[in-house]
C-alpha positions in Angstrom: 7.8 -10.8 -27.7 6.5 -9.5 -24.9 2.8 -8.7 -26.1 2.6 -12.1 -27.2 3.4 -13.5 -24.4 1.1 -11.5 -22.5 -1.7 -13.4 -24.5 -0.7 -16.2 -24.1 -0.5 -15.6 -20.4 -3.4 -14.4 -20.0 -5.8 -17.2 -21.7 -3.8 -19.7 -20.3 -3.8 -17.7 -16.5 -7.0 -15.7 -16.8 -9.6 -18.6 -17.3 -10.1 -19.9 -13.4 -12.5 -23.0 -12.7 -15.4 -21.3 -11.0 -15.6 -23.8 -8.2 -13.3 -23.9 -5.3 -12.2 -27.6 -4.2 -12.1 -27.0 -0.3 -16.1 -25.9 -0.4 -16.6 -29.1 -0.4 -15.5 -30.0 2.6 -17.9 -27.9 4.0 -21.4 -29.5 5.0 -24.1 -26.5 5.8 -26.7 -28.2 8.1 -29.8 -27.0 10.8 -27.2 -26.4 13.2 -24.3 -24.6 11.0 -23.9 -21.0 12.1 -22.3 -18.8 9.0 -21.2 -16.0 8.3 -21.9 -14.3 5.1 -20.4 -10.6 4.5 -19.7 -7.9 1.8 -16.4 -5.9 0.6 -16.7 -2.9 -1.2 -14.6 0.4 -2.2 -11.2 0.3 -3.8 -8.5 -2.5 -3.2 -6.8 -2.1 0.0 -10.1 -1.5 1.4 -11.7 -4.8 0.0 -8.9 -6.5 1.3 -9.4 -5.1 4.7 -13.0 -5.8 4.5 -12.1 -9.6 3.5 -10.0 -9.6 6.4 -11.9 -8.4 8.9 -14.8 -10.6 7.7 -12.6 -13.9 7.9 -11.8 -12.3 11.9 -15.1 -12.2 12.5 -15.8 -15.8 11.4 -12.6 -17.1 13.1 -14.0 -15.1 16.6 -17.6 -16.1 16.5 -16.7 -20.0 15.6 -18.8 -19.5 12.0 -18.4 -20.3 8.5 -17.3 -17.8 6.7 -19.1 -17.2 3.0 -16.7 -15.6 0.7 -17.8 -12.6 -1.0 -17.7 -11.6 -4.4 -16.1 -8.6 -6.3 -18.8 -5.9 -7.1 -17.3 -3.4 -9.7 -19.2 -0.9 -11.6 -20.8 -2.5 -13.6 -21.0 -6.3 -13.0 -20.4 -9.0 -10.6 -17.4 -11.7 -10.6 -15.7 -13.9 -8.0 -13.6 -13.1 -5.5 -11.4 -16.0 -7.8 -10.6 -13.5 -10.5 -8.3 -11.7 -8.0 -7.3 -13.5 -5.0 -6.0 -17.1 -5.3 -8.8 -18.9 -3.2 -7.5 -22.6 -3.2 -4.6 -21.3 -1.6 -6.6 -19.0 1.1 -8.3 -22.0 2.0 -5.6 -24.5 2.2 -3.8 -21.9 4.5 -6.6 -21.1 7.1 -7.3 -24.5 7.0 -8.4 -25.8 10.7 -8.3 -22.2 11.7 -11.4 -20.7 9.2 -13.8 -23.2 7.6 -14.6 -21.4 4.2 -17.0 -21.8 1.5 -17.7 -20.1 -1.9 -21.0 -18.2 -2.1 -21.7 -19.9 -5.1 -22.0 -22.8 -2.7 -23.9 -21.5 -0.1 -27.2 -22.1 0.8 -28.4 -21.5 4.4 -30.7 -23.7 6.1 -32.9 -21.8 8.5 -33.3 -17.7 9.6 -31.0 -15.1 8.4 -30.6 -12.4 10.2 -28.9 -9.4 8.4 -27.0 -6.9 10.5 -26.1 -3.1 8.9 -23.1 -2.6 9.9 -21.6 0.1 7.8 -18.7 2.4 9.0 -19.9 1.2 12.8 -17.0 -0.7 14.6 -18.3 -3.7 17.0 -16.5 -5.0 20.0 -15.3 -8.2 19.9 -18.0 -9.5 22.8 -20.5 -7.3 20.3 -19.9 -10.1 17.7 -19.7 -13.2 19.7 -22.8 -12.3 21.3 -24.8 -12.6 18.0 -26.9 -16.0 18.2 -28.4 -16.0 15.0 -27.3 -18.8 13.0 -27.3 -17.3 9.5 -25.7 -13.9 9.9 -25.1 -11.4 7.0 -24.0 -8.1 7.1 -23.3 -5.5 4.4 -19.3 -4.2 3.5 -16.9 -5.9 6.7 -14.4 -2.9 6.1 -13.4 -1.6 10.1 -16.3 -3.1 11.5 -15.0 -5.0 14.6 -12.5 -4.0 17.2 -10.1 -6.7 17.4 -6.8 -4.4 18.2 -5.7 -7.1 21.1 -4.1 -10.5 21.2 -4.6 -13.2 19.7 -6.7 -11.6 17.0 -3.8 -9.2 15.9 -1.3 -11.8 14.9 -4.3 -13.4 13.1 -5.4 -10.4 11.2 -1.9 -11.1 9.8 -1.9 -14.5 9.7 -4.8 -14.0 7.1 -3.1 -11.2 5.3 -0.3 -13.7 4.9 -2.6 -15.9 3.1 -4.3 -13.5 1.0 -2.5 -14.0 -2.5 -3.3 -12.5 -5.8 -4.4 -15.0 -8.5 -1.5 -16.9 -10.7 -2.3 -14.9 -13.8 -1.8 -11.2 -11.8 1.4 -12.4 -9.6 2.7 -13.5 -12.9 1.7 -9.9 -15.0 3.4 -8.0 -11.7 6.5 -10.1 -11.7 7.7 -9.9 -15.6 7.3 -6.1 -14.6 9.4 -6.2 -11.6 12.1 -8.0 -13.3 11.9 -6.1 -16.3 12.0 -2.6 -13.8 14.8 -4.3 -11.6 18.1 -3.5 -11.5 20.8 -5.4 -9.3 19.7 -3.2 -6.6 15.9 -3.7 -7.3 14.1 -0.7 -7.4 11.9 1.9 -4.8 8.3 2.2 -5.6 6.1 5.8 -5.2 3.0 5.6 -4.3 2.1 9.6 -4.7 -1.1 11.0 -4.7 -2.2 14.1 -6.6 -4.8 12.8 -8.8 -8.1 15.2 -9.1 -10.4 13.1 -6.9 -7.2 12.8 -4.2 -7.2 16.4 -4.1 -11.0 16.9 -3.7 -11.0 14.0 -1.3 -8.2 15.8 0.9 -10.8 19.0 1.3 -13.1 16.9 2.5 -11.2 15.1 4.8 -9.5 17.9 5.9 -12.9 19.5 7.3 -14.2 16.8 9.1 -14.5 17.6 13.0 -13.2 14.6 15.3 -9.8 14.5 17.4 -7.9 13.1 14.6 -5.2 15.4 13.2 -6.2 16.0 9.5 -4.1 18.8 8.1 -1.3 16.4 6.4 -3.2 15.0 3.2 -1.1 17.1 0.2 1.9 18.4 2.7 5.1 18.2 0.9 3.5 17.3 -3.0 4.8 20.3 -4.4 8.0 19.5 -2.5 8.0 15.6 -3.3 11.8 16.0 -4.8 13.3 17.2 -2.0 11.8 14.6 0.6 13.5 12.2 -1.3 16.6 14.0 -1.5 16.6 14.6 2.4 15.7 11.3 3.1 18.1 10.2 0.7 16.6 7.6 -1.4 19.3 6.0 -4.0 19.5 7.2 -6.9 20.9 3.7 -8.4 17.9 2.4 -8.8 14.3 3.3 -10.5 12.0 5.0 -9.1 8.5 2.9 -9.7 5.2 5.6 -10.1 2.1 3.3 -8.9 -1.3 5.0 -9.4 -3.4 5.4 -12.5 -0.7 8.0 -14.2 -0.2 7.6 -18.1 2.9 7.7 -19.3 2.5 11.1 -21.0 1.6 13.0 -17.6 4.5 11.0 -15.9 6.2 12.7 -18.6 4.7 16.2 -18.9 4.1 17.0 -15.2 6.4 19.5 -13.4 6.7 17.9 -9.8 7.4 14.3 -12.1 9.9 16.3 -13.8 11.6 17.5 -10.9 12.1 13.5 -10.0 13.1 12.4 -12.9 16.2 14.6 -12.9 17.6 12.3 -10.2 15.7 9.0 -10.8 14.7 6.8 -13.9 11.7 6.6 -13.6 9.3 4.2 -14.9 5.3 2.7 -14.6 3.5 -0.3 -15.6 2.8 1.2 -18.7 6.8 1.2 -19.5 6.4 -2.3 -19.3 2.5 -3.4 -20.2 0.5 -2.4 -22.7 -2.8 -2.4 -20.3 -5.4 -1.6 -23.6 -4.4 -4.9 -24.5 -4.7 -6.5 -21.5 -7.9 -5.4 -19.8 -10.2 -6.6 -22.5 -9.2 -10.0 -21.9 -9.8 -9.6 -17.7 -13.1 -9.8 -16.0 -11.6 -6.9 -13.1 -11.8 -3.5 -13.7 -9.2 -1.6 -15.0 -9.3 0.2 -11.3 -8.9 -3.3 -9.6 -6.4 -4.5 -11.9 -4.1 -1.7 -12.0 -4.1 -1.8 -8.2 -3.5 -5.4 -8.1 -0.3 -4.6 -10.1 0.7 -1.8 -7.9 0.0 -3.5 -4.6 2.3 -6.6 -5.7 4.7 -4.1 -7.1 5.2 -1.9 -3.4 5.0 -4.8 -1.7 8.0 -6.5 -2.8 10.0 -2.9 -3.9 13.4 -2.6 -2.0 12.1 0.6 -0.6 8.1 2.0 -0.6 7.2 5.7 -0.1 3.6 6.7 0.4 0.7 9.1 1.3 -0.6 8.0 4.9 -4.2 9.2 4.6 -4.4 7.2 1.2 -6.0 3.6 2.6 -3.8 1.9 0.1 -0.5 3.5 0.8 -1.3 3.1 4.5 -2.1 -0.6 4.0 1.1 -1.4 2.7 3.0 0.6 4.9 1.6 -1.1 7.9 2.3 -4.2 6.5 5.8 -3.4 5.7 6.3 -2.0 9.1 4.8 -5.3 10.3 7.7 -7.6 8.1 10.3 -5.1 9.2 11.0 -3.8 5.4 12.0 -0.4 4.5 9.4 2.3 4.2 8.3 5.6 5.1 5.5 8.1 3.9 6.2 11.7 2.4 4.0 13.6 3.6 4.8 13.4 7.3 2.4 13.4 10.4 0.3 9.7 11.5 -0.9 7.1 10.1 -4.5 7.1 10.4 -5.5 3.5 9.7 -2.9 2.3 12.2 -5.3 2.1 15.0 -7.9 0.1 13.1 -4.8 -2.5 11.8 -2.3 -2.2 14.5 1.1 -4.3 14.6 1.9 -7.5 16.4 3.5 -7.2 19.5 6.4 -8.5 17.4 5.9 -5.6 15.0 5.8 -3.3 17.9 9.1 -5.2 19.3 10.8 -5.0 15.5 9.6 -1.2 15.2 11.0 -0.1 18.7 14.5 -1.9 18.5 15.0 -0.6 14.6 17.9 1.3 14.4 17.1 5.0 14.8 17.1 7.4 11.5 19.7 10.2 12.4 18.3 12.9 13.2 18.2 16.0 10.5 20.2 18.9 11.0 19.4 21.2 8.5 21.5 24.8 7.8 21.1 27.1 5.4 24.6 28.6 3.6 24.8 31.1 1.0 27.1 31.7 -1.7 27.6 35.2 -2.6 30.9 35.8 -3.5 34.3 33.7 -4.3 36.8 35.8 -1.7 34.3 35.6 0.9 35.4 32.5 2.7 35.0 33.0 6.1 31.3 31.5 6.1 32.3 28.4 3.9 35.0 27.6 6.1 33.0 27.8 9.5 30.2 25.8 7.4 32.9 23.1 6.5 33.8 23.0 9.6 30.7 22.4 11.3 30.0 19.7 8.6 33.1 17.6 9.8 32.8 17.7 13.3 29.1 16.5 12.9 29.8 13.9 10.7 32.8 12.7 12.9 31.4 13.4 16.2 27.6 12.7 15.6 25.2 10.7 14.1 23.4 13.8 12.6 22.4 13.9 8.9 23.2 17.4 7.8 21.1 18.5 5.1 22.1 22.0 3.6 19.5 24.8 2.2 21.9 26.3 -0.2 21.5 30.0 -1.8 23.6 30.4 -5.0 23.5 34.1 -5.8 22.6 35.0 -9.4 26.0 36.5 -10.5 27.8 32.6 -9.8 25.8 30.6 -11.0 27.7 28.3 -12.9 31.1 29.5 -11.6 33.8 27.0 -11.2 34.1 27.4 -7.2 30.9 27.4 -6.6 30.3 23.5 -8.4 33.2 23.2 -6.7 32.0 23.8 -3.0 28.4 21.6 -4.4 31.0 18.8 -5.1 32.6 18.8 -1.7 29.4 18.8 -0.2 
């Protein structure tokens, strides 16, 4: 049922008209200044680069040419993954737009390289050229100020996935949800993370750059700390198959707690990507950035661009979220929050703060420890809004015993 379905979905979904109606509108003449730009890299940071490219245009009074989607081995519009009629009908009298199919400038361009190199915002507005191209868009302007962070999100806001991939990740969500949804996992110990992390790690600025794998090995007892329900499924995004999900210790350690599940418990993706012009990289992303988007709960890896993304955004719509691996975010200064964001942020609640104690269990008659440890526990919880955690040491001659499972319960 569901297979077929997919099909069907995806000829009826996956087959875009190449044109987009509001380019139309749009009349290029002598005295038109536009502004054409590239995105590159994975997802979250072509959807940065978009962004910031659509900033640019909004700040400098151009039109803005949309880009298309290079992947590895072809070209295809920026239609096949974001849902461009309703991008345009959204930033309508704020961004005039126009498909690059549709563009043809009239007079000089000028092309910029602007790679990795962040521009003020009087940089850009100074630029008198009326044709302006520049290469990738991703963090190349300063715009960390009012009113250009509220539009940064105002643009995010409109920046949908196409029909056919909203409608892929939502038969998964509903097939994964529960009545109490489900928390996604965005966790990050793939091959290339870890030989990105020794790179990053090493490179010399003032940025502090020693928290890109803290806590993996531990991933199951962040949770527990931070207490994530175990009610509800645990969602793995990233490019895991099934069978690792299945076979690896530290997702073993998880699943003794969680059910957890992947698109692939839902979609069988070798029968979906031949019939999609993305990548299998872009698409399973799509999927995953839908999917921890809308979960009840997202966890993270800060230094990860796409984890970071989200979490920002999140942060900015006041929704649960937090990252594992502990220390800053460092994309936050290049995509800060709203002053609203910053007003939600400051006035959320407080998380209690952890008070952690270690206890041992060595011996049934000796209760002097447990009672002063149960002691301690009740007075905190009925005096203070601490969270006790407990490091517990079960010696090896009771494991198993009656009292002690007994002492775990009561805890």
């Amino acid at each position: 049922m569901w297979v077929g379905h997919l099909h069907l979905l995806l000829w009826s979904l996956f087959i875009f008209k190449c044109g987009y109606l509001a380019s139309a509108d749009v009349q290029i003449s002598a005295s038109t200044r536009t502004f054409k730009f590239a995105i590159c890299d994975g997802l979250a940071n072509q959807r940065i680069a978009l962004i910031h490219g659509l900033l640019i245009s909004y700040i400098t009074d151009r039109v803005a040419v949309l880009p298309q989607i290079e992947t590895a081995s072809k070209i295809i519009p920026l239609s096949d993954l974001i849902d461009v009629p309703y991008l345009i009908d959204n930033l309508k009298g704020v961004i005039k737009i126009i498909n690059s199919e549709d563009y043809n400038p009239v007079g000089q361009v000028s092309v910029l390289n602007t790679r990795r190199r962040r521009r003020t915002i009087e940089e850009w507005k100074s630029e008198t050229d009326i044709n302006l191209h520049i290469n990738c868009a991703y963090n190349v302007i300063d715009a960390t100020v009012e009113p250009y962070i509220s539009m940064f999100w105002r643009i995010d806001r409109a920046l949908q996935f196409n029909e056919a991939t909203m409608a892929i990740a939502s038969n998964i969500a509903n097939r994964i949800g529960t009545e109490y949804g489900y928390t996604a996992l965005h966790f990050r110990i793939e091959d290339d993370w870890v030989h990105h992390c020794a790179k990053w790690e090493k490179m010399n600025d003032d940025g502090i750059r020693d928290n890109c794998m803290t806590y993996t090995n531990e991933i199951a007892n962040v949770l527990a700390i931070e207490r994530v329900p175990t009610d509800r499924p645990l969602y793995i995004a990233g490019g895991f198959s099934l069978e690792f999900i299945e076979t690896n210790f530290l997702f073993q350690e998880l699943s003794k707690k969680y059910k957890i599940v992947s698109k692939e418990s839902y979609l069988d993706l070798g029968s979906v990507i031949p019939n999609i012009k993305l990548s299998r990289r872009e698409f399973v992303a799509a999927i995953d950035f839908i999917l921890c988007s809308n979960a009840l709960l997202f966890i993270g890896n800060s230094v990860s661009t796409f984890s970071a993304y989200i979490e920002l955004k999140r942060m900015q719509n006041m929704d649960p979220v937090f990252h594992y691996n502990a220390g800053d975010i460092p994309l936050k200064p290049s995509i800060p929050l709203s002053h609203l964001g910053d007003l939600l942020t400051a006035n959320r609640p407080n998380k209690p703060l952890k008070w952690v104690f270690t206890l041992t269990l060595s011996r049934e008659d000796d209760t002097v420890p447990l009672g002063l440890a149960k002691v301690a526990i009740a007075s905190a919880i009925k005096n203070t809004n601490l969270d006790p955690v407990c490091i517990l040491y079960v010696s090896e001659n009771n494991v198993g015993a009656r009292w002690e499972e007994n002492i775990i319960k009561w805890m």
